[in-house]
C-alpha positions in Angstrom: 9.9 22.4 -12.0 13.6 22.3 -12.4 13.9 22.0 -8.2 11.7 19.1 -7.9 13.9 17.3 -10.4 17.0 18.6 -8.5 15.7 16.9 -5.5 14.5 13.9 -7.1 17.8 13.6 -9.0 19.9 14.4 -5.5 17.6 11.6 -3.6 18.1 8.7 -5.9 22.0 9.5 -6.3 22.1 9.7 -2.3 20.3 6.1 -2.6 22.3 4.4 -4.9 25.7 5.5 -3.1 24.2 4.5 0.4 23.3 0.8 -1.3 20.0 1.2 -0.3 18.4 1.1 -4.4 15.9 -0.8 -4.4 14.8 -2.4 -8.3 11.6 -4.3 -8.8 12.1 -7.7 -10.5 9.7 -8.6 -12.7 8.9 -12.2 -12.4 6.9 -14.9 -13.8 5.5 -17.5 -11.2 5.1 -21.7 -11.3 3.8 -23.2 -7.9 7.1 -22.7 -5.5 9.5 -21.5 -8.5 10.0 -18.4 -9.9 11.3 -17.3 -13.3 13.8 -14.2 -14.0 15.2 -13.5 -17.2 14.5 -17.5 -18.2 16.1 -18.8 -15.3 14.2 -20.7 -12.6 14.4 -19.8 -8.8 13.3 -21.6 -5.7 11.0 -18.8 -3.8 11.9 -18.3 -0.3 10.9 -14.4 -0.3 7.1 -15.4 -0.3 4.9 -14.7 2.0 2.6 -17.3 1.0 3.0 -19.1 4.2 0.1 -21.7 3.5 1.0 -22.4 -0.4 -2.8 -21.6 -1.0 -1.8 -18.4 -3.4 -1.6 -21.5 -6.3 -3.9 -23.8 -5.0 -6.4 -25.3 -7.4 -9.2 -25.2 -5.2 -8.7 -21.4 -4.2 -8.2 -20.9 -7.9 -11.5 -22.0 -9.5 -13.4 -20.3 -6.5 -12.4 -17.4 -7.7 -13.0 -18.6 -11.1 -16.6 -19.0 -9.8 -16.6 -15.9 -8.1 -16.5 -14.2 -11.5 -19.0 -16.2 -13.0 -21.6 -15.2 -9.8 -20.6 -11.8 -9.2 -18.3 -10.2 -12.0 -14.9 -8.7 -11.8 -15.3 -5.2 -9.7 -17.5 -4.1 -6.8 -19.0 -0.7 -8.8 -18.7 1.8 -6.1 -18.1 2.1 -2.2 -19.4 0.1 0.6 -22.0 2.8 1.2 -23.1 3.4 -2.4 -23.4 -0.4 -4.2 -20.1 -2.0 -3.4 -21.3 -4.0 -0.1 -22.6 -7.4 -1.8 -23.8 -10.6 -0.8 -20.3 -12.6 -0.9 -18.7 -9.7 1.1 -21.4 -10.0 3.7 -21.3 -13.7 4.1 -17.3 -13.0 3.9 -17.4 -10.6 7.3 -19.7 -13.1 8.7 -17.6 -15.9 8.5 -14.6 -13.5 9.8 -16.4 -12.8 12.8 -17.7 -16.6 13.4 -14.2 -18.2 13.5 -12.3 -14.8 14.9 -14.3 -14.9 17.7 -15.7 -11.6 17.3 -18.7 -9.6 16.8 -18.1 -7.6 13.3 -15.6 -7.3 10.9 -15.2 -4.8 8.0 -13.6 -5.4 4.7 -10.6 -3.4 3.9 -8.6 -3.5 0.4 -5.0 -3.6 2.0 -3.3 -4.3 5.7 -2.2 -0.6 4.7 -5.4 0.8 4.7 -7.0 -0.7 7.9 -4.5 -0.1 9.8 -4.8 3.7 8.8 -8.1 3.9 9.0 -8.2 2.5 12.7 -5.7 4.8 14.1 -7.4 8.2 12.3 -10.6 7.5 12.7 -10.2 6.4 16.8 -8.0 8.7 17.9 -8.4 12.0 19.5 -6.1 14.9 19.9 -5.7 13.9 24.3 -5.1 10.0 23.3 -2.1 8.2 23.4 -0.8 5.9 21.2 1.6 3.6 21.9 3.4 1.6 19.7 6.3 -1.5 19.5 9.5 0.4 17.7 9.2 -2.2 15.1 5.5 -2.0 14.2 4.9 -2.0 10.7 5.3 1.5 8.6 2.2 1.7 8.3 0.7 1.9 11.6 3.8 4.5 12.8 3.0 6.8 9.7 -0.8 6.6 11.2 0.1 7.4 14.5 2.4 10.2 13.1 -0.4 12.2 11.3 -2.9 11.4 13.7 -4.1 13.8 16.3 -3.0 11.6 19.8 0.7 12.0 21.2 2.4 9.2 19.4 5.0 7.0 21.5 6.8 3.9 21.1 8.5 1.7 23.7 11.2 -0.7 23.1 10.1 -4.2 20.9 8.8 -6.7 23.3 10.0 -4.6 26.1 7.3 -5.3 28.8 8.9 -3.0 31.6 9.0 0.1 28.7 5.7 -0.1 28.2 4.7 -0.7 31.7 6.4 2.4 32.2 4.6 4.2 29.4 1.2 3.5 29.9 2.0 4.2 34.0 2.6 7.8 33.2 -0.4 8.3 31.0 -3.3 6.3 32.8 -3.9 8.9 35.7 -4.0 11.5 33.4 -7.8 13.0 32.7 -9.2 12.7 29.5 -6.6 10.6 28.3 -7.4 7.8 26.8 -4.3 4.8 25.5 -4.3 2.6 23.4 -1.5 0.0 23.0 -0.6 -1.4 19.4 1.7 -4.2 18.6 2.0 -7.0 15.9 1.4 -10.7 16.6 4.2 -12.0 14.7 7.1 -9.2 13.7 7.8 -9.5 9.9 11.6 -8.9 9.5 12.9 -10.8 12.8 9.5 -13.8 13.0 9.3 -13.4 16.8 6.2 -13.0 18.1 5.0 -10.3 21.0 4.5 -11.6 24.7 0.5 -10.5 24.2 -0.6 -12.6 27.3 1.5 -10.1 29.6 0.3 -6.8 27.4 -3.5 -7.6 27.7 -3.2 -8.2 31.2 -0.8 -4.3 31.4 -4.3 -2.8 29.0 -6.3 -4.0 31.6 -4.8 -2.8 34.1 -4.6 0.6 33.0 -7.7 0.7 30.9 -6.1 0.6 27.5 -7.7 -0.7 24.1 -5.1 -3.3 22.8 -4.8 -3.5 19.1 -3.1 -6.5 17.4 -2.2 -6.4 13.8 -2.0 -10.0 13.4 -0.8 -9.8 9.3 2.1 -12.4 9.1 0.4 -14.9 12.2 -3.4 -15.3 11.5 -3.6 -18.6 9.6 -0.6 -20.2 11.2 -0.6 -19.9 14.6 -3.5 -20.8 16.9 -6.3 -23.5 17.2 -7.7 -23.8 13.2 -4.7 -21.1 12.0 -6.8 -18.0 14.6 -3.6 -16.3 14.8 -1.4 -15.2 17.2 -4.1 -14.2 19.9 -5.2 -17.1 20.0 -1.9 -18.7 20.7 -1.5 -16.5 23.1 -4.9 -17.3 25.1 -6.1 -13.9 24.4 -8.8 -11.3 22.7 -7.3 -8.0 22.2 -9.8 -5.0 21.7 -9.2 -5.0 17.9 -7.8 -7.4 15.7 -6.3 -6.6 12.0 -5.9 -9.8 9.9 -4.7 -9.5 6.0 -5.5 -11.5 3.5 -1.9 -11.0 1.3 -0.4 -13.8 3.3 -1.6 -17.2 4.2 -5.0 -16.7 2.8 -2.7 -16.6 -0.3 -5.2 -13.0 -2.0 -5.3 -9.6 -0.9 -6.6 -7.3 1.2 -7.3 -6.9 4.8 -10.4 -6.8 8.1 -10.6 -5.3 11.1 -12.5 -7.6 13.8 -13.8 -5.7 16.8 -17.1 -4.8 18.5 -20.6 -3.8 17.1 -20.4 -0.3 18.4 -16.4 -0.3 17.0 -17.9 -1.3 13.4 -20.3 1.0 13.6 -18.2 4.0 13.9 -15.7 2.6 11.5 -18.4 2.5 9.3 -19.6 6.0 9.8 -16.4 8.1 10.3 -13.2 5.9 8.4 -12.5 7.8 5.4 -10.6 4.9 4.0 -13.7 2.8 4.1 -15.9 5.2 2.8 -14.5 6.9 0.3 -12.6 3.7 -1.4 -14.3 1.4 -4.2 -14.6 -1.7 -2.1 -12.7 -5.6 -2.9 -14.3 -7.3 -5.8 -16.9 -9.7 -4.6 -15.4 -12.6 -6.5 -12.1 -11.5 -4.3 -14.7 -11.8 -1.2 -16.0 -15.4 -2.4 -12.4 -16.7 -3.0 -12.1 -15.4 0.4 -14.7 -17.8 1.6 -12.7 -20.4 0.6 -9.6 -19.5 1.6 -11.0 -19.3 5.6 -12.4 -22.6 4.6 -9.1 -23.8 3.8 -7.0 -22.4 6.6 -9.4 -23.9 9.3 -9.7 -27.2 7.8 -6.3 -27.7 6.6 -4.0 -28.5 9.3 -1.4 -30.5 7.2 -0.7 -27.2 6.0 0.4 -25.6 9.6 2.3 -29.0 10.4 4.1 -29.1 6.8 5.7 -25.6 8.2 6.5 -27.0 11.3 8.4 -29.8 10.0 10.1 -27.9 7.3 11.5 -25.4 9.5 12.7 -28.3 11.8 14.6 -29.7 8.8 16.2 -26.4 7.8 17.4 -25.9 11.7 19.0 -29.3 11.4 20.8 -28.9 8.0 22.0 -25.1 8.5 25.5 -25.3 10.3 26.3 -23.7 13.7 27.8 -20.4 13.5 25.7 -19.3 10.8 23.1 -16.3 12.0 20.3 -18.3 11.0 17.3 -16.8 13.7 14.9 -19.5 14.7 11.8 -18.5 15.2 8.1 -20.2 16.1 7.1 -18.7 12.9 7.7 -19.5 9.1 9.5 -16.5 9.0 13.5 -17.0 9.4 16.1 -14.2 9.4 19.6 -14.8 8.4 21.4 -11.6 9.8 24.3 -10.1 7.5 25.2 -7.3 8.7 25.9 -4.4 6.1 23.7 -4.1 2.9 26.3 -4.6 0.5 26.8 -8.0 2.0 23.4 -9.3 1.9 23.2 -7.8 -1.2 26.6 -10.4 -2.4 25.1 -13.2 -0.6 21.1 -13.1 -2.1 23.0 -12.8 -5.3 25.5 -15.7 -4.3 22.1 -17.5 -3.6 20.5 -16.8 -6.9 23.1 -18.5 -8.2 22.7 -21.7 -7.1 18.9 -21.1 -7.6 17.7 -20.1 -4.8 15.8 -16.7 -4.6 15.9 -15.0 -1.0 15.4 -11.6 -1.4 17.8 -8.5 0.8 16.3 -6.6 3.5 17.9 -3.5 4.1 17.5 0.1 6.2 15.5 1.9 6.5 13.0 -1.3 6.4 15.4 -2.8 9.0 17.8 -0.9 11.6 20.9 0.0 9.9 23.9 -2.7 10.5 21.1 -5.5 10.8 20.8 -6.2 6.7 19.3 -9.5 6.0 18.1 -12.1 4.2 14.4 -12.8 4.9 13.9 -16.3 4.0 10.6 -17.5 4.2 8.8 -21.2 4.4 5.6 -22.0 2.8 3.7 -25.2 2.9 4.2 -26.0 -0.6 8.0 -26.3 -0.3 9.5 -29.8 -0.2 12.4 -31.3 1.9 14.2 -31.1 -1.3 13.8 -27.7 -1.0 14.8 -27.0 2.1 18.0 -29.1 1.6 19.0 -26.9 -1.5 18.2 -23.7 0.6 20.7 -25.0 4.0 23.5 -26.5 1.1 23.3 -23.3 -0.6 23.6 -21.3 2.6 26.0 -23.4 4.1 28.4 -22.7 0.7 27.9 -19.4 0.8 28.2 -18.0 4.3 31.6 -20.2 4.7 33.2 -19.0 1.3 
């Protein structure tokens, strides 16, 4: 006992002295504001890209949801826990994802794990974009294939990469990127890696977690964008479908085995079905709703516009818009320069993001105003020049 709490004691002091301590806040939230310690905060550190988290409509179907179905699932997919709203959830998925199955998963976390240890074998391959999410790296570190990652968007790395692999026998690749990166917003040149897959015979998996529901024809995603299908799809429902949890879209035969062999999936209780009918709604939403994908577009316009030159303000094609700092203790001195003129962008620092590359992640949602926006570009504008 006494050298756990030795290490655990020498690991938090080692964090605190690095400025890397990380504290939750605990917040209460109203619409686009937040409240700290009775103060009110604009909320640009949301990932509610579509403002539907608060919507009304969203709201009372899960409202309804309950009333239908009740609050938990009861057990597994496989025991009791598949029911009708989570069927009728998959098959809507599938319908305007273009594919032919999609499981249910209770986090992005989760699917992506089970994906990569239940597909891969000890003579596969996995190769992965170096700024993938953590949670498809820590898969393809404990999974059986020969993990390797090539440079982000770096079409001629992973050219190289899959060159050396594909005459190999009984090697089989597979090729895993994000649609939209969540710390820089960029998105992944995907036309040019589904045409590299094919040409080597690779699977290419998407995670498409901070794109699906703002990109594409009827919010599709990133693929879609892109004018392409990869092999599998992730899409999580923590973002713009403004819930939680997550589905892998892919092939009958790919569902099948998922269904069979993913430990994840089996041996978790599945999503509440009154999660699965507000689900319903929130697909409903994102494919009818364009105003919502156009409000983004015109607010991250605006905040282009009213930022001044010089400042490191990234633009991207996504709601997602990185202002690089540099060290941690500065973006630590400028979110909390920000918070005090009531704005609440929250500090990205390593190991999430490559050391010397702190940020502040400042992130647009449909229900922000233009008086929003000008508050955020003032603010930063005061800031940054002080």
């Amino acid at each position: 006992m006494p050298h756990f709490k030795q290490r655990i004691e020498k690991s938090l002091s080692e964090r605190k002295a690095q400025g890397l301590y990380r504290r939750r806040a605990c917040l209460s939230r109203q619409q686009q504001c937040v409240e700290h310690h009775g103060d009110a905060f604009i909320n640009f550190s949301s990932n509610d890209y579509l403002g539907l988290a608060q919507e009304p409509d969203l709201v009372k179907a899960w409202q309804e949801g309950l009333t239908l179905f009740g609050t938990g699932s009861g057990a597994s997919p496989l025991v009791t826990g598949f029911h009708t709203a989570h069927h009728q959830l998959e098959a809507q998925l599938s319908d305007w994802l273009g594919y032919e199955r999609a499981l249910l998963f209770n986090s992005g976390f989760s699917a992506n794990q089970a994906l990569l240890f239940t597909l891969l074998e000890k003579d596969d391959v996995l190769i992965q974009d170096k700024l993938n999410h953590a949670s498809l790296m820590e898969a393809g570190m404990l999974s059986p294939a020969t993990m390797r990652r090539f440079a982000h968007n770096d079409l001629a790395a992973l050219q190289r990469t899959l060159s050396r692999y594909s005459d190999q026998p009984n090697t089989v690749a597979m090729v895993v990127t994000e649609g939209v990166f969540s710390m820089d917003g960029d998105l992944s040149p995907l036309a040019e890696m589904k045409l590299l897959c094919e040409q080597h015979n690779s699977w290419l998996v998407v995670d498409d977690a901070h794109g699906c529901g703002v990109l594409g024809e009827q919010g599709r995603g990133s693929c879609d964008h892109a004018g392409i299908k990869p092999d599998v799809l992730v899409v999580t429902f923590g973002k713009a479908f403004g819930l939680q949890g997550a589905a892998i879209l892919c092939n009958d035969d790919t569902a099948e085995y998922l269904i069979q062999f993913a430990r994840h999936f089996i041996y978790s209780t599945a999503m509440p079905p009154a999660q699965a009918h507000a689900l319903s709604k929130a697909c409903q939403l994102i494919r009818e709703d364009q105003w919502r994908r156009d409000k983004l577009l015109e607010l991250s316009t605006l905040l282009s516009e009213k930022v001044n030159e010089g400042i490191e303000l990234i633009k991207t094609p996504t709601p997602i818009k990185p202002l690089l700092i540099g060290s941690s203790e500065k973006a630590l001195a400028v979110s909390e320069q920000l918070r005090q003129r009531g704005i609440w962008v929250s500090a990205i620092r390593p190991p999430t993001v490559p050391v010397n590359t702190a940020r502040l992640r400042i992130t647009l949602t449909a229900a922000h105003t233009r008086a929003d926006i000008d508050k955020l570009a003032t603010a930063i504008n005061e800031v940054i020049h002080d």
